[in-house]
N, C-alpha and C positions, 0 to 999 in steps of 0.2 A: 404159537401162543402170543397174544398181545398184552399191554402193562394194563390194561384193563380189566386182565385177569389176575398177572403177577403183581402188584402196585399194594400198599397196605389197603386194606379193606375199608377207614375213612377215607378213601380218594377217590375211591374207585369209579365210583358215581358223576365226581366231579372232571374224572378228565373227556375230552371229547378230541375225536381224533384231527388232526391238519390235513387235510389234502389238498394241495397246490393252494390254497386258501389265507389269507392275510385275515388278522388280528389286532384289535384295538387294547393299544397299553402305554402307560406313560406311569412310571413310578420316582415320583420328589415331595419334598418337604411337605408342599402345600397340599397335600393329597391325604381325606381325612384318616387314611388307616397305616398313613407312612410307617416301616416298621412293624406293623402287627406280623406280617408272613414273620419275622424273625423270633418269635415264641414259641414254648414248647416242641421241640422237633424231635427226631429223632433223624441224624443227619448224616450220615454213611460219608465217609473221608475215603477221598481216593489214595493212593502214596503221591500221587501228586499233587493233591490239595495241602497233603500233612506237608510235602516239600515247601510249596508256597509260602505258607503260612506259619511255618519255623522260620522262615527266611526274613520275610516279614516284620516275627519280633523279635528276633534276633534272639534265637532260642537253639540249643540244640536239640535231638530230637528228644531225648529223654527227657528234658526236660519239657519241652511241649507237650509229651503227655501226658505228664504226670499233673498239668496244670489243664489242660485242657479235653481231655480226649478217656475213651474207656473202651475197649477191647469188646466184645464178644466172639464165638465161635459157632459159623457156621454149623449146626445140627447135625447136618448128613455127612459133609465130606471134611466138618476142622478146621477150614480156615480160621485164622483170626480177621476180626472184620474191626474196626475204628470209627469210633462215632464221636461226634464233637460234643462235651460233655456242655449242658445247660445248668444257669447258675441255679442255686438254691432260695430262688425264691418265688413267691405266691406264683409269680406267670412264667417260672423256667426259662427264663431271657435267655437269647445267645449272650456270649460272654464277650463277644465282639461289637455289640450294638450299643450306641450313644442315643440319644436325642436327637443329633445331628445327623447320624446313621450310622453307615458302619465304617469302623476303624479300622478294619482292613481290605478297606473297599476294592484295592487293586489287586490283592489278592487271594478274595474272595472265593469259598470253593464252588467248582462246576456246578454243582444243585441249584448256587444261589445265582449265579450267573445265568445259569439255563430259564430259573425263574420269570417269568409264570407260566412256559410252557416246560414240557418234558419230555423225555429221550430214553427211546427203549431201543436199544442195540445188541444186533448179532452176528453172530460170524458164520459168515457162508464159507466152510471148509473146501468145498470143492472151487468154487472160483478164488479162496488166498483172499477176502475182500468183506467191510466189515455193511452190513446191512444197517439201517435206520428207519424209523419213524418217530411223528412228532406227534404231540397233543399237547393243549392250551389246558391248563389245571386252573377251572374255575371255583377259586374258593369262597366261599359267601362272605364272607369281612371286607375281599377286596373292593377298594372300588376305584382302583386304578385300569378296569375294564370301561371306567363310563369316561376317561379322556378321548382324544378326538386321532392321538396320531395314531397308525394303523403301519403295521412292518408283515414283510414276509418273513418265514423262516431266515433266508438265507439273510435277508438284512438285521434280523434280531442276532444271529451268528456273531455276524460281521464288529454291530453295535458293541458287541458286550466283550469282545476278546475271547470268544470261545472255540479258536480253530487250533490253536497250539492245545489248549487243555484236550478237545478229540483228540488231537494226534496221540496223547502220550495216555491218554484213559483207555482207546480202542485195545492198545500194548494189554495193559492191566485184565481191560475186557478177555481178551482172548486169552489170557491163563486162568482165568476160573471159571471159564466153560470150555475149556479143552477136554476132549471127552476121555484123557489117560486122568483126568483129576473127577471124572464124573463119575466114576463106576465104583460107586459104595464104599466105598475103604477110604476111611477116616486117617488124616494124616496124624502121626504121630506125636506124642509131645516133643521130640527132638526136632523135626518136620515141623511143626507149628512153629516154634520158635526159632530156625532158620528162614522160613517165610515174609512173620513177623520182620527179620530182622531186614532181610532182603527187600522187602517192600517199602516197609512206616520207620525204619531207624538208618537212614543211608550213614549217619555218623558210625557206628557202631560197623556195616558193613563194608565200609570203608576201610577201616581198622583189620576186619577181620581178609581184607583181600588185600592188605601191604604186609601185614605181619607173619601171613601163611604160604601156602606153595601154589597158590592162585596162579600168578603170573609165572609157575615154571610149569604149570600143565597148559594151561592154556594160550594160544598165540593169538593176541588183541590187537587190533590198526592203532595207529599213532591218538586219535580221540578217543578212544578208550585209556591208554594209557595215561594222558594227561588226566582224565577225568576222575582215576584214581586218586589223585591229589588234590584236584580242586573243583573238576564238572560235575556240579551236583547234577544238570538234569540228563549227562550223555553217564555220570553212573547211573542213574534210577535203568537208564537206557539197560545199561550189560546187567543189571541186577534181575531184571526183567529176562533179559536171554538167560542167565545163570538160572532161573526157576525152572525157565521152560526145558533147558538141556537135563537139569537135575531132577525133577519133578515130573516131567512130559514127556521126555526123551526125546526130543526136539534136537537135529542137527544144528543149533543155533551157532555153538560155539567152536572151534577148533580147538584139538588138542594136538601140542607138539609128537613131534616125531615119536622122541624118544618116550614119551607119556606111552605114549599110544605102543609103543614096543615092551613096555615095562620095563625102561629103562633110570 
């Protein structure tokens, strides 16, 4: 299946595929539509765009959502899914865009980064290995298409900082098409908000794995364990294997000896 298919129905049209093929784009000030892409969205937050960008304004996560962000729930199988809430007025502004642009420019989430092309990814289960393809989202406003510089894929990657954000999205990617979370059974409301929590609140899950019997079942390398305390993105990391072991049944984690003896 290609995002040509899966992609919202206003796009659909507009994307065309990359094949080894370079791309004219150049997005600044001077450019008559600067900012227009950041209206009306409807903007899917990865856990690690929500990381970023708590980080950013100095926000913890509850507090980021409740100012910025709204929930919905995946239909068929429950997830909680995170979208970046746009302001209340006539053109639905991101709430992060100025005049001068955006105000969290550095840590801007994947979408906006990825911008103006897009990224449809999958997991090849049998080779352990995540698949890709690109396509250029030509939307009629822009007219950062009729500049002269010209990138490939990989140099648009490279440009924008988007090799750490793959790293830690492809994780994400492959727990909600793991096919132990595909198979019609709607997670629970208890499920939903361990998820949740696991995913979009690292403060909170944080909390819940120093305060609980986390660290006596399970046996973590020395960077996990510092991370407890302070690595938010090597926690996002074990919160990610904690889904898949819990969720998936994923050998991700190790459990002690005596765990494992019911001891």
């Amino acid at each position: 299946m290609t995002l040509e298919n899966t992609a919202p129905e206003e796009i659909q049209s507009l994307l065309k595929p990359l094949e080894g093929e370079s791309f004219a784009f150049a997005c600044h000030p001077g450019v008559p539509c600067f900012t227009e892409c950041c209206r009306d969205l409807k903007l899917l937050l990865t856990p690690y765009d929500v990381l970023r960008l708590k980080k950013s304004l100095a926000l913890d996560a509850s507090d980021f959502h409740e100012a910025h962000t709204r929930t919905e729930f995946d239909e068929q199988r429950g997830f909680p899914m995170v979208f970046l809430e746009m302001r209340e007025d006539a053109r639905k502004t991101c709430p992060f865009v100025s005049e001068k642009g955006c105000r969290v420019y550095g840590d801007r989430p994947a979408a906006c980064r990825t911008y103006p092309i897009a990224r449809a990814t999958r997991m090849h289960r049998s080779h352990d290995r995540v698949q890709e393809d690109y396509y250029v989202l030509e939307e009629e406003h822009c007219r950062g298409f009729q500049e002269k510089q010209r990138w490939t894929v990989e140099e648009w990657i490279k440009d924008q900082g988007l090799d750490h954000y793959h790293e830690m999205n492809n994780q994400w990617m492959e727990i909600i098409t793991h096919p132990r979370l595909n198979q019609g059974k709607r997670l629970s409301p208890q499920q939903q908000q361990m998820f949740f929590l696991a995913c979009y609140d690292l403060d909170k899950f944080r909390r819940f794995i120093s305060s609980g019997r986390f660290l006596q079942i399970f046996e973590l390398d020395e960077k996990e364990v510092k991370a407890v305390e302070s690595g938010d993105e090597d926690l996002l990391k074990l919160s990610f294997k904690w889904i898949r072991f819990s969720f998936c049944g994923d050998p991700v984690l190790k459990m002690r000896e005596k765990t494992q003896n019911g001891q």
